[in-house]
C-alpha positions in Angstrom: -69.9 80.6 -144.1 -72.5 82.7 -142.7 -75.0 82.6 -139.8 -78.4 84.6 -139.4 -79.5 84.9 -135.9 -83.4 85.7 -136.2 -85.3 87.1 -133.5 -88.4 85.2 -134.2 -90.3 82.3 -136.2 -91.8 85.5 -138.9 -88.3 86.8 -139.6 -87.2 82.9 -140.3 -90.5 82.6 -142.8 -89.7 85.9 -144.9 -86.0 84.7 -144.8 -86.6 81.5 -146.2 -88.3 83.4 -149.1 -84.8 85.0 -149.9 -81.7 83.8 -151.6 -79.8 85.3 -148.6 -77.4 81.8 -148.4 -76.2 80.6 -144.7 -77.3 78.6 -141.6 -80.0 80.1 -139.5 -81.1 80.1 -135.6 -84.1 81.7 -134.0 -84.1 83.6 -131.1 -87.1 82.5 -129.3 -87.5 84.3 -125.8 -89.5 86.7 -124.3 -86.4 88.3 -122.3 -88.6 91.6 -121.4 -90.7 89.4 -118.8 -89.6 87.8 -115.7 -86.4 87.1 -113.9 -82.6 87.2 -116.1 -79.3 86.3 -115.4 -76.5 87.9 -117.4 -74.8 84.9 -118.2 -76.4 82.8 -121.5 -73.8 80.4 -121.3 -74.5 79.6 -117.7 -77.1 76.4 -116.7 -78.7 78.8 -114.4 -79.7 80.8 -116.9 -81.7 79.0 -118.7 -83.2 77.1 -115.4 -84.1 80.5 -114.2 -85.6 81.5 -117.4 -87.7 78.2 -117.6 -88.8 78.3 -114.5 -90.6 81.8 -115.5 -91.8 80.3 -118.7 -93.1 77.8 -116.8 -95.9 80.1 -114.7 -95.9 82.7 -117.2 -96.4 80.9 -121.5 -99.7 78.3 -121.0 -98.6 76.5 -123.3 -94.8 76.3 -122.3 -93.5 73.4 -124.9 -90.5 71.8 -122.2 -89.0 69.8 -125.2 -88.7 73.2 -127.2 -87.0 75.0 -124.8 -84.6 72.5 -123.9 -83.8 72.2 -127.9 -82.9 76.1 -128.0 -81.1 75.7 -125.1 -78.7 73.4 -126.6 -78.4 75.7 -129.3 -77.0 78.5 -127.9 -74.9 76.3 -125.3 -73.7 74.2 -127.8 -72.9 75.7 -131.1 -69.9 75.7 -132.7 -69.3 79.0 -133.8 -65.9 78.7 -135.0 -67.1 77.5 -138.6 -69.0 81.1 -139.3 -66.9 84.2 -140.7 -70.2 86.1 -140.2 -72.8 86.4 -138.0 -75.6 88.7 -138.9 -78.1 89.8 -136.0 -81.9 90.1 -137.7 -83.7 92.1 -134.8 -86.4 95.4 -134.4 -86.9 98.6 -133.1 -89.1 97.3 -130.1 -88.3 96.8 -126.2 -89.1 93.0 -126.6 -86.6 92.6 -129.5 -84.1 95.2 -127.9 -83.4 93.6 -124.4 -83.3 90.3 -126.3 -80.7 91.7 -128.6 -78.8 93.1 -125.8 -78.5 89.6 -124.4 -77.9 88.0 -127.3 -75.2 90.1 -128.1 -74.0 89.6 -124.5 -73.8 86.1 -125.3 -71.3 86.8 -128.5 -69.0 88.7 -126.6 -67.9 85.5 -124.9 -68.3 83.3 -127.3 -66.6 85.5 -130.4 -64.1 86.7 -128.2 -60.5 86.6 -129.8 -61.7 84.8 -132.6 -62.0 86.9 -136.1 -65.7 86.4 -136.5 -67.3 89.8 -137.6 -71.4 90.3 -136.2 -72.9 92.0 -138.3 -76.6 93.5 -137.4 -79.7 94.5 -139.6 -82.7 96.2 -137.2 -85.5 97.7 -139.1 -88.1 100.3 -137.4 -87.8 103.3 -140.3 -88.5 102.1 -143.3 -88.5 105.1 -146.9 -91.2 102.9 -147.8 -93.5 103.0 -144.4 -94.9 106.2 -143.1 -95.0 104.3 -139.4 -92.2 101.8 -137.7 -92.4 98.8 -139.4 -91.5 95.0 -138.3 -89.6 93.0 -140.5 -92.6 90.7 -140.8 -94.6 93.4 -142.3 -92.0 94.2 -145.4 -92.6 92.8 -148.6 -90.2 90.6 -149.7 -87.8 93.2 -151.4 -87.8 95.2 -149.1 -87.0 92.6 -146.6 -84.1 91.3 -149.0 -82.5 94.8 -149.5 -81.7 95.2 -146.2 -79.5 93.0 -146.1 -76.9 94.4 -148.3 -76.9 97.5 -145.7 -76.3 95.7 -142.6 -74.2 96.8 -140.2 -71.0 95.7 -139.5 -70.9 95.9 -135.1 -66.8 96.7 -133.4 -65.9 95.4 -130.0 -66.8 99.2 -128.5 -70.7 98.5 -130.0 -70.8 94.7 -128.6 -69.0 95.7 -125.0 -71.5 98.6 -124.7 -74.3 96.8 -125.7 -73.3 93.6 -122.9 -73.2 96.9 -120.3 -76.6 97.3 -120.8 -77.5 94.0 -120.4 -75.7 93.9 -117.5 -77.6 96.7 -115.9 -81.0 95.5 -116.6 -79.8 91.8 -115.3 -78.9 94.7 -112.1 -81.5 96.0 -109.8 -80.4 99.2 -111.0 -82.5 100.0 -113.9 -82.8 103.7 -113.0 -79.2 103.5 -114.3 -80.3 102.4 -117.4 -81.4 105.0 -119.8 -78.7 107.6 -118.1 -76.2 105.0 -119.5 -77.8 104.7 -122.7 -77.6 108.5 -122.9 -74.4 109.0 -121.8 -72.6 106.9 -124.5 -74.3 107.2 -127.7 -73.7 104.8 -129.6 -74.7 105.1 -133.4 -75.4 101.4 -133.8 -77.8 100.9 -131.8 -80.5 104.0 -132.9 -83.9 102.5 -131.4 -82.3 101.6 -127.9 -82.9 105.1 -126.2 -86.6 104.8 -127.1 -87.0 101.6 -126.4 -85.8 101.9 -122.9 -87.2 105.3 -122.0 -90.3 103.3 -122.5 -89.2 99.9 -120.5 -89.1 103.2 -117.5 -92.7 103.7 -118.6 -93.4 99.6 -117.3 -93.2 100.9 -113.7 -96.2 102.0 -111.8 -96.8 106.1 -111.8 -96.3 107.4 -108.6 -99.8 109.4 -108.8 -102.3 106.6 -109.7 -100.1 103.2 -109.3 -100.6 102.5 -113.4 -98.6 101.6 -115.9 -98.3 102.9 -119.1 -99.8 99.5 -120.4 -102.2 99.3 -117.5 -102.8 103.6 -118.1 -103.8 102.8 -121.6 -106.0 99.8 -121.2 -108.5 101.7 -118.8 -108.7 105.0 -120.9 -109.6 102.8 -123.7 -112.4 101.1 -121.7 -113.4 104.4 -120.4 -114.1 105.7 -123.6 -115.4 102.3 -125.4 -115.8 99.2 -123.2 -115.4 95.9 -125.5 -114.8 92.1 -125.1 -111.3 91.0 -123.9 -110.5 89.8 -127.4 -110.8 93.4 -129.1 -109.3 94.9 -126.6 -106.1 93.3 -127.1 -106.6 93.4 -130.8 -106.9 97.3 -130.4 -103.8 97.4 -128.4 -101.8 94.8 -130.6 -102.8 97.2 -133.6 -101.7 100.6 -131.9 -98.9 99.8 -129.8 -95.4 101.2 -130.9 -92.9 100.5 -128.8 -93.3 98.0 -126.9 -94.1 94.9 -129.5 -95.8 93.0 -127.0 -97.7 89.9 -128.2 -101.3 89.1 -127.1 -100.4 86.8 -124.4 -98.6 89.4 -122.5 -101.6 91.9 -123.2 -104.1 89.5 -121.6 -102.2 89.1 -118.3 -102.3 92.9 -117.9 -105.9 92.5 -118.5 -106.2 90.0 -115.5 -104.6 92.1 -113.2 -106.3 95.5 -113.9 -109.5 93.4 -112.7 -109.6 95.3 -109.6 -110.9 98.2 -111.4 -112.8 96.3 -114.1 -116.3 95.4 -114.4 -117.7 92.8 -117.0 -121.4 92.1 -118.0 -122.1 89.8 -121.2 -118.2 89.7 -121.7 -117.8 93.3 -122.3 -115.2 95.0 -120.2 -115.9 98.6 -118.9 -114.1 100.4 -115.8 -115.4 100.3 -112.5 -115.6 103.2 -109.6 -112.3 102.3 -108.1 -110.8 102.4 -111.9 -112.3 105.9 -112.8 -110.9 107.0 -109.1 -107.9 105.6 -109.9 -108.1 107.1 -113.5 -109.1 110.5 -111.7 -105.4 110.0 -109.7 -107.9 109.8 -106.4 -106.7 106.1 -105.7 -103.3 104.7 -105.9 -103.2 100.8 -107.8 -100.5 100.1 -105.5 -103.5 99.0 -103.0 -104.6 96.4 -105.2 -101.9 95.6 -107.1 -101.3 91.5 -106.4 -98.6 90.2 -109.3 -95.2 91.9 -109.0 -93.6 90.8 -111.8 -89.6 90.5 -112.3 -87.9 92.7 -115.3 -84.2 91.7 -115.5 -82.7 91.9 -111.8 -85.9 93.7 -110.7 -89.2 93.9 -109.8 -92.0 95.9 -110.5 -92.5 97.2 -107.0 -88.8 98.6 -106.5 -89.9 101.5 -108.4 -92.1 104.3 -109.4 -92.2 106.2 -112.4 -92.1 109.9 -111.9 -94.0 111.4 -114.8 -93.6 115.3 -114.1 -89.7 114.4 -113.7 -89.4 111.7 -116.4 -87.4 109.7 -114.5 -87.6 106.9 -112.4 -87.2 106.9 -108.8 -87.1 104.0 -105.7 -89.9 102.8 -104.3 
């Protein structure tokens, strides 16, 4: 018997239009935001994480949580010969499939369970990285004939990384990445070279998010609403949903102005812009990635590396 891990609610809607037979559980976290602990089996974990979700997901569903909670404390996974990993090229659904497969090392270990792992961003038929929403059906069901089978090496690396970003250490983690290769895991590099990108620069405060959001107000201010649509259209790495979009928003209003809900950038921003002001100044949510927070470092452009605060 088999079981599909999905990484969201999408993936479970073009799977059920398959024939692809076995159980299915979705994956539904947003592990790239707030505070993590490297243990998924652990009550704290999850207490941590709901606490987060709490302040951070309006409309934070208590009852919901606590059900996939149970899920991945309580499953029996002795019953499954397979489980197959359905997951993207993005930093949201990398750093949740790094936990996720953090969580099977423990709970497959010395069992003969095989994991197997199907993560789509290249497609022959797409000329841009695609999401497995966004295939047609056949092209959704052939992958799974070519998934790939993961060995204890890929797992135990992959629960490394985790363990790093869990770690205030996360200028550790792409020199980790790069220093052990490992072939089943192709979009990881990018992913997290980009997660670096997160930090504030260390000539203007900004982040790559923030960087983008006030050069594309400076050169077409717009409501809210199309601004996020704009950035949900042309982002590539990062698949960020609109709710995490719209708190960046917030927080960049500092240097925003706003007349008849159109959003333009203000002096300070254009100074700031101009790498004559530092955001630092007027930065006033410091949000936790992993075992970190967004003040502990800069991102050092010119280097291409981050370095302490």
């Amino acid at each position: 018997m088999k079981l599909h891990l999905l990484n969201g609610d999408s993936t479970l809607h073009q799977f059920r239009k398959t024939t692809i037979t076995g159980d299915t559980i979705v994956w539904r976290e947003i592990l790239c935001e707030g505070k993590t602990l490297v243990n998924l089996s652990d009550d704290n974990f999850w207490l941590t994480r709901e606490a987060f979700l709490k302040q951070f997901v309006e409309e934070f569903n208590p009852e919901e949580y606590a059900a996939l909670k149970r899920t991945f404390q309580d499953i029996n996974l002795s019953k499954y010969e397979e489980i197959i990993l359905w997951f993207e090229y993005d930093l949201f659904c990398q750093i949740n499939l790094l936990a996720v497969l953090s969580w099977l090392q423990i709970k497959t270990k010395n069992t003969t369970i095989k994991v197997s792992l199907v993560c789509v961003g290249k497609h022959p038929n797409h000329s841009k990285l695609v999401a497995l929403g966004n295939l047609t059906f056949a092209e959704f069901a052939a992958l799974y004939p070519s998934r790939k089978e993961l060995n204890t090496i890929d797992i135990t690396y992959a629960s490394q990384i985790w363990t790093i970003y869990c770690s205030n250490k996360h200028d550790q983690l792409l020199p980790a990445i790069q220093q052990h290769k490992i072939t089943a895991f192709q979009y990881l590099e990018s992913a997290m070279y980009q997660h670096q990108k997160r930090f504030p620069a260390i000539q203007n405060g900004l982040t790559d998010i923030e960087l983008r959001i006030l050069e594309l107000l400076l050169k077409t201010p717009s409501t809210q609403k199309k601004l996020v649509n704009t950035l949900l259209k042309t982002q590539e790495v990062y698949g960020f949903g609109d709710l995490q979009y719209f708190k960046v928003v917030e927080d960049l209003r500092p240097l925003l102005k706003e007349a008849a809900d159109i959003l333009s950038v203000n002096q300070l921003g254009k100074k700031v812009l101009a790498n004559r002001a530092n955001f630092k100044e007027w930065r006033t949510n410091f949000y936790n990635y992993g075992g970190t927070n967004i003040g502990d470092f800069r991102w050092d452009a010119r280097r291409d590396e981050l370095s302490l605060e």
